[in-house]
C-alpha positions as CSV (number, residue, x, y, z in Angstrom):
1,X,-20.2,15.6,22.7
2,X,-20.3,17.9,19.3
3,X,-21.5,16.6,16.4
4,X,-19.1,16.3,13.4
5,X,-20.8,18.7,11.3
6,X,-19.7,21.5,13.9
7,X,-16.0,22.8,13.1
8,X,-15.0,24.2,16.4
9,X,-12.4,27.2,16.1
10,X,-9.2,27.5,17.6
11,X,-9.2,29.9,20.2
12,X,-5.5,31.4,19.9
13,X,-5.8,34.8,18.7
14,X,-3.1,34.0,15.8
15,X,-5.6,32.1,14.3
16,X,-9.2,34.5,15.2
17,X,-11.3,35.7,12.0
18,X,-10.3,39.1,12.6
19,X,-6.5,38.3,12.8
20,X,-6.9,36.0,9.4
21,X,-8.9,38.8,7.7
22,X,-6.2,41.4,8.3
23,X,-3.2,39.4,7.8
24,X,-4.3,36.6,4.9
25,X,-3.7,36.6,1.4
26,X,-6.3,35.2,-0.7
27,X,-5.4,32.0,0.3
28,X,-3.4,30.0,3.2
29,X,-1.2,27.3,4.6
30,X,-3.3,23.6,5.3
31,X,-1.1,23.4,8.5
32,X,-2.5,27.2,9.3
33,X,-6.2,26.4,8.6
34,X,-5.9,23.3,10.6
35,X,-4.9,25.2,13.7
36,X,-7.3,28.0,12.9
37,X,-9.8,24.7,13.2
38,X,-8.0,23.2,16.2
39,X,-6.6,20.2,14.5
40,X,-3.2,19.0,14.0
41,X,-1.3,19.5,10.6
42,X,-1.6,15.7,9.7
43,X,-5.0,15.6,10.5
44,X,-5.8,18.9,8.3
45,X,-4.0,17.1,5.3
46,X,-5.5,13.9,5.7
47,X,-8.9,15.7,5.9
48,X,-7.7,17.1,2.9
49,X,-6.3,13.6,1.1
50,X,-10.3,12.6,1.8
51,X,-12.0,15.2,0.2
52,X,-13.4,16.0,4.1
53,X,-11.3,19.8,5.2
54,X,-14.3,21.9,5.9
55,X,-13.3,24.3,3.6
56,X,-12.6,25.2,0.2
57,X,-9.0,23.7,-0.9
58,X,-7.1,24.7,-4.1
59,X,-4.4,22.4,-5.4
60,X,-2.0,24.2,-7.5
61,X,0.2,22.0,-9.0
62,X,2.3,20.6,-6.0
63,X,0.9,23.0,-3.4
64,X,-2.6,22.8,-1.4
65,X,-3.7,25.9,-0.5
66,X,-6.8,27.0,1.5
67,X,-8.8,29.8,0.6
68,X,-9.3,32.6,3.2
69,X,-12.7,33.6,2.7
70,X,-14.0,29.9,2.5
71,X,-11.7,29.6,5.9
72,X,-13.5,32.7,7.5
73,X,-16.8,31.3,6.5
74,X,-16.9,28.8,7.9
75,X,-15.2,29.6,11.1
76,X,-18.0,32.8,11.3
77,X,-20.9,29.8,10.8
78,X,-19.5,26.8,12.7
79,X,-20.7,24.6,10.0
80,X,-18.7,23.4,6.9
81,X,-19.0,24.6,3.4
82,X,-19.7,21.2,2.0
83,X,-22.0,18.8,2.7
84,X,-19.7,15.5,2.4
85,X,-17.1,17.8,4.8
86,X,-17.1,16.1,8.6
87,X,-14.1,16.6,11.1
């Protein structure tokens, strides 16, 4: 069983660190970055609603956004940015 401080990537191609790094702004979709982790949209923004995505989030007015090189972080380390982050 994986522990829930592990954030397993997605393995679709779409969502790789080398596809993100070459095609991502400086930040990206929740519903994106929730794939990219291997979860479900309403899960990534429910992770979000609790303060738990295992990256960085930006809320800009009425948008959430994720920030790409939090994103590729921890997808490189398998372990999320924050210590009060579990998935």
């Amino acid at each position: 069983m994986q522990s829930q401080n592990n954030v397993t990537p997605n393995i679709d191609s779409q969502y790789s660190p080398s596809h993100i790094r070459t095609t991502w702004g400086g930040t990206g979709s929740v519903e994106d970055a929730s794939r990219a982790f291997g979860f479900s949209r309403a899960k990534g923004y429910d992770l979000v609603r609790r303060g738990e995505f295992p990256c960085r989030v930006l809320r800009i007015g009425r948008s959430t956004r994720v920030v790409t090189t939090s994103l590729l972080r921890v997808l490189d380390s398998g372990e999320p940015e924050y210590s009060n982050a579990h998935v």
